[in-house]
VOBA-869353 format. One record per residue: residue in three letters; x, y, z of N, C-alpha, C in turn. Coordinates in steps of 0.2 Angstrom, whole numbers, padded with zeros to 4 digits, always signed. Example, Ala and Ser with C-alpha at 12.3 -4.5 7.8 and 13.67 -1.06 7.14 Angstrom:
BEGIN
ALA+0066-0028+0039+0062-0022+0039+0066-0016+0039
SER+0064-0011+0035+0068-0005+0036+0064+0000+0039
% end
This chain:
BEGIN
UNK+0055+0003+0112+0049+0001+0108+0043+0005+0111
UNK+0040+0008+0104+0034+0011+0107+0029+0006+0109
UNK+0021+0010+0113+0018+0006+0115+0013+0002+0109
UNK+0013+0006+0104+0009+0006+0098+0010-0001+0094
UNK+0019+0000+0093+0022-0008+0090+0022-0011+0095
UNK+0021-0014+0100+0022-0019+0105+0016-0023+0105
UNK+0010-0018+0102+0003-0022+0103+0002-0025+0095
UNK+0006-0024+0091+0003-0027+0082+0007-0034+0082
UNK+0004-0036+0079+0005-0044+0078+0007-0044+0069
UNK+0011-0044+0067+0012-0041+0060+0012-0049+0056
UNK+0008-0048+0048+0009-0052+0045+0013-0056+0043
UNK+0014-0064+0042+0021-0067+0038+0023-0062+0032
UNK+0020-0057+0029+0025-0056+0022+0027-0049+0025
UNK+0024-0047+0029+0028-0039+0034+0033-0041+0035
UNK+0035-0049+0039+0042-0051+0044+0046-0050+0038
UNK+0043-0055+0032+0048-0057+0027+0052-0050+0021
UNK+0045-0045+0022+0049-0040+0018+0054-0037+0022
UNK+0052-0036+0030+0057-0032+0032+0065-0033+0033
UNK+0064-0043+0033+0070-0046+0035+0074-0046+0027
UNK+0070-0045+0026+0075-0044+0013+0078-0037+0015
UNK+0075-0033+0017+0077-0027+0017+0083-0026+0021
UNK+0082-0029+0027+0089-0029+0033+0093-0033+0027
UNK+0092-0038+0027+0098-0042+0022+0102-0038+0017
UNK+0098-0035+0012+0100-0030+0007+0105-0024+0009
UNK+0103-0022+0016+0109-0016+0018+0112-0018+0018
UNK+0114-0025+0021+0122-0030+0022+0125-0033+0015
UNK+0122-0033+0009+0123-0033+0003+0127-0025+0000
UNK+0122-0021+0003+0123-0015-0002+0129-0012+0002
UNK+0133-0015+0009+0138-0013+0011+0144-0015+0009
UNK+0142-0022+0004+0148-0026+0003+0150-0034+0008
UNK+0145-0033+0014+0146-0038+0017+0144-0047+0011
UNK+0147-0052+0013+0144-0058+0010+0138-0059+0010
UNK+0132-0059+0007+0129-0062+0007+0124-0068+0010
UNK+0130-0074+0008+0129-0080+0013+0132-0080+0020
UNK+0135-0077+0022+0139-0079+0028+0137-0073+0033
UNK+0134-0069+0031+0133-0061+0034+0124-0062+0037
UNK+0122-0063+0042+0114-0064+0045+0112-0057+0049
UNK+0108-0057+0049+0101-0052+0053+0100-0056+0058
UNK+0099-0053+0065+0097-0053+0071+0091-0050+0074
UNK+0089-0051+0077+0083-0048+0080+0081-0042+0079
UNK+0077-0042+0074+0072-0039+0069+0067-0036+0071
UNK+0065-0031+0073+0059-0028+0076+0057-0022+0076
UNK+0051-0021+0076+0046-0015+0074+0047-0010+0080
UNK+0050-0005+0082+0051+0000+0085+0045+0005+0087
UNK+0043+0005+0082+0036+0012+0081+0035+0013+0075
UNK+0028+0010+0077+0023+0010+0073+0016+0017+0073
UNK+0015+0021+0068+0012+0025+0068+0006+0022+0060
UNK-0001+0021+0062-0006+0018+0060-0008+0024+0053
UNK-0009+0021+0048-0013+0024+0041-0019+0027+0042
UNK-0021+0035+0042-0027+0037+0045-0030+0042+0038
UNK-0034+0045+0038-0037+0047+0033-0033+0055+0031
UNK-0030+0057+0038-0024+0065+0036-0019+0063+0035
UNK-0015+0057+0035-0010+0054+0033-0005+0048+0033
UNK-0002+0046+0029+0001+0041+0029+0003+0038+0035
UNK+0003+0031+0036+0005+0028+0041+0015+0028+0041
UNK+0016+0024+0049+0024+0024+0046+0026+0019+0050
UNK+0031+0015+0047+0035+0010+0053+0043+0011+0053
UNK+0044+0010+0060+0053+0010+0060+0054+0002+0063
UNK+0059+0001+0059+0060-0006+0062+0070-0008+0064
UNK+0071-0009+0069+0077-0011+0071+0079-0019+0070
UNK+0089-0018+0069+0090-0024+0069+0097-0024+0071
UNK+0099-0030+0073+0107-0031+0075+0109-0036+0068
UNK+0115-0035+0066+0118-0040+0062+0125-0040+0062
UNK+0127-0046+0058+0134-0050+0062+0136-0048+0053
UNK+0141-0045+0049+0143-0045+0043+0150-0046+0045
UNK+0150-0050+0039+0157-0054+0039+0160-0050+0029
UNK+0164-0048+0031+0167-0043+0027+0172-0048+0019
UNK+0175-0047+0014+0179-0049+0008+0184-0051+0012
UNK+0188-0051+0017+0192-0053+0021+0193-0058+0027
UNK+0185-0058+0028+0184-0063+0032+0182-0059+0038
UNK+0183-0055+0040+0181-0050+0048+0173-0051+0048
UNK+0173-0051+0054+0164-0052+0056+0165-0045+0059
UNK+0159-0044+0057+0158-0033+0058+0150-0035+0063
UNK+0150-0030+0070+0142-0030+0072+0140-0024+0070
UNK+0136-0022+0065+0131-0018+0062+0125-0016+0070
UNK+0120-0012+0067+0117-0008+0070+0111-0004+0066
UNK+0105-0010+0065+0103-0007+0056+0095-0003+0058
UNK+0092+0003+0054+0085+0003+0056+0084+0003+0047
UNK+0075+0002+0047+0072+0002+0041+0067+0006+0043
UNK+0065+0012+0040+0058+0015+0039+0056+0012+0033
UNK+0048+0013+0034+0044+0010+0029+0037+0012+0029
UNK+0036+0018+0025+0030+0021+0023+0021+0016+0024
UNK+0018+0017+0025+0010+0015+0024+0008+0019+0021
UNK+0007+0016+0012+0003+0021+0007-0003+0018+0004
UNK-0008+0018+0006-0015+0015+0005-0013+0009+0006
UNK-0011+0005+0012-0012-0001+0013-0006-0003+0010
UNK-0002+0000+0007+0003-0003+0005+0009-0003+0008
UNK+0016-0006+0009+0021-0006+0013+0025-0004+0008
UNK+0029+0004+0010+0035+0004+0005+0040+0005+0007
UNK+0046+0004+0005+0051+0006+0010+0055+0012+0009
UNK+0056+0017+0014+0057+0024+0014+0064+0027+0015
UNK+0066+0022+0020+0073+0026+0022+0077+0019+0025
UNK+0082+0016+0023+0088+0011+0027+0093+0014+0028
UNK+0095+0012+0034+0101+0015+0039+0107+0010+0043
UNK+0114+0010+0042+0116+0006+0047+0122+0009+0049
UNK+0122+0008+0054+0128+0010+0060+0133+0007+0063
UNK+0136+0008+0064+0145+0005+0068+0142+0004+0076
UNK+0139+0011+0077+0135+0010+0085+0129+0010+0089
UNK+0129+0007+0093+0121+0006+0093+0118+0015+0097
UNK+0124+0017+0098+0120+0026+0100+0118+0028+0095
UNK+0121+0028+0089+0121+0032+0083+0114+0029+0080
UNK+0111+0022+0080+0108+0023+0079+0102+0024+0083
UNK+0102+0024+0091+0095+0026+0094+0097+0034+0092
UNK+0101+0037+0090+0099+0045+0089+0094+0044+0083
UNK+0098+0042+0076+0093+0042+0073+0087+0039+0074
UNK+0085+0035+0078+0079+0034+0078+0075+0038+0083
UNK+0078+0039+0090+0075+0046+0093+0071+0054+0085
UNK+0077+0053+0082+0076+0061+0078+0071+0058+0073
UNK+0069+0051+0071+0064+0049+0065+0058+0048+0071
UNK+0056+0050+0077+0050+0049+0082+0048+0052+0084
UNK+0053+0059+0083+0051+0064+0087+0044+0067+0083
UNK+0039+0070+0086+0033+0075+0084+0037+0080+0078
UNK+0033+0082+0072+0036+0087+0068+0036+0092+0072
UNK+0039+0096+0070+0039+0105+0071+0033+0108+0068
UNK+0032+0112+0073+0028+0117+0070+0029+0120+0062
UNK+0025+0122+0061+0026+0127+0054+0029+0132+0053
UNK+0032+0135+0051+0036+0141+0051+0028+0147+0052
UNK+0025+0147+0048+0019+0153+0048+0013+0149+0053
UNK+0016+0148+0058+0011+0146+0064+0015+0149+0069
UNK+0019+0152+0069+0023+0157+0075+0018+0163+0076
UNK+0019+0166+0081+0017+0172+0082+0022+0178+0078
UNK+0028+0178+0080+0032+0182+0077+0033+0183+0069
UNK+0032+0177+0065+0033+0175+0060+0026+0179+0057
UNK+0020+0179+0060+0014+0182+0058+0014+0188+0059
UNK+0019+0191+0062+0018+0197+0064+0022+0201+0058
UNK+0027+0198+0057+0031+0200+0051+0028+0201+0045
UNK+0024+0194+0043+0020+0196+0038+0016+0200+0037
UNK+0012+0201+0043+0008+0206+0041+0010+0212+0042
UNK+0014+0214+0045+0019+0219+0045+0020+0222+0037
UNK+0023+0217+0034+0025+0218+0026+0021+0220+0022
UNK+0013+0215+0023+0007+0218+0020+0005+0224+0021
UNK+0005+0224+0027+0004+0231+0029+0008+0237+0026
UNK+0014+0240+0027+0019+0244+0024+0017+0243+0017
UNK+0017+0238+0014+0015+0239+0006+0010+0240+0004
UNK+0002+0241+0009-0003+0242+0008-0003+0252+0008
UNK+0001+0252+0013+0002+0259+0015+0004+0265+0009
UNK+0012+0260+0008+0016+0263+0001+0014+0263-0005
UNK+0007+0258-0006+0005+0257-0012-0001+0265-0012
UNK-0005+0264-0005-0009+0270-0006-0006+0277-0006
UNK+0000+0279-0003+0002+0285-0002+0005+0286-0009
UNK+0009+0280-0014+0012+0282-0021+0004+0285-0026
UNK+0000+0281-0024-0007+0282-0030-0010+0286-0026
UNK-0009+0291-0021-0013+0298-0020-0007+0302-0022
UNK+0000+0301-0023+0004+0305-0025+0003+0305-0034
UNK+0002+0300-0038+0002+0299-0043-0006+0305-0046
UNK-0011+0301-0043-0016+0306-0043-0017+0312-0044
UNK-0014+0315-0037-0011+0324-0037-0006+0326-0042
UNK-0001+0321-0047+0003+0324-0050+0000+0325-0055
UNK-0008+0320-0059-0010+0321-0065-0015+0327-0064
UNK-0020+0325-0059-0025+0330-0059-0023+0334-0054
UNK-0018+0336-0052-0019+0343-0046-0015+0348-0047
UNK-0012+0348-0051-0011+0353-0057-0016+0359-0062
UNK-0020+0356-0062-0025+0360-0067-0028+0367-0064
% end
């Protein structure tokens, strides 16, 4: 858990939508409905709505799905969910057979983005490179074009 979620005290309709959502995955898998429960539910990391960009929450859960056949299945669930102007929307759900599978996926939803591609040095150099050579070819073909209409006479 980051340090960020451990300090937010979240509202009753934050808990409630998150816990519809966990439920819903154990629905959309086939598990029952009634018989099939969420477990310890919680906000993993939290990244706050600021004015460059949208906020973001990952929230983990354990759950117990009991399957068409009666088998009790332990799950391994995350939920992203977007901050869009103060709104809560849900972005990404995920469930797992293991609980490695999914701290990867949530290690890889926490990591810092990458850099841009056109923020390398290399990648700068290429481009200009390109412009360059075209600016070169573009002057050399119009002083050749030049001298073929008027250097003639």
């Amino acid at each position: 858990m980051t340090p960020e979620a451990d300090k937010i005290q979240f509202s009753r309709q934050i808990w409630q939508a998150a816990s519809d959502h966990a439920h819903r995955c154990l629905v959309r898998r086939e598990f029952c409905p009634e018989q099939s429960r969420v477990e310890n539910l919680r906000c993993e990391h939290f990244v706050d709505e600021s004015e460059f960009g949208y906020g973001k929450q990952l929230w983990c859960f354990e759950a117990i799905g009991i399957d068409p056949v009666g088998r009790r299945h332990v799950l391994y669930g995350a939920l992203e969910f977007s901050i869009q102007y103060g709104l809560l929307e849900a972005s990404q759900t995920a469930m797992f057979d293991d609980v490695d599978h999914r701290d990867a996926f949530l290690q890889n939803e926490t990591r810092p983005p990458r850099r841009i591609v056109y923020q390398y040095p290399s990648t700068r150099f290429w481009i200009f490179s390109a412009w360059a050579s075209i600016a070169i070819l573009s002057t050399i073909w119009t002083a050749a074009l030049f001298n073929f209409l008027y250097g003639n006479r």
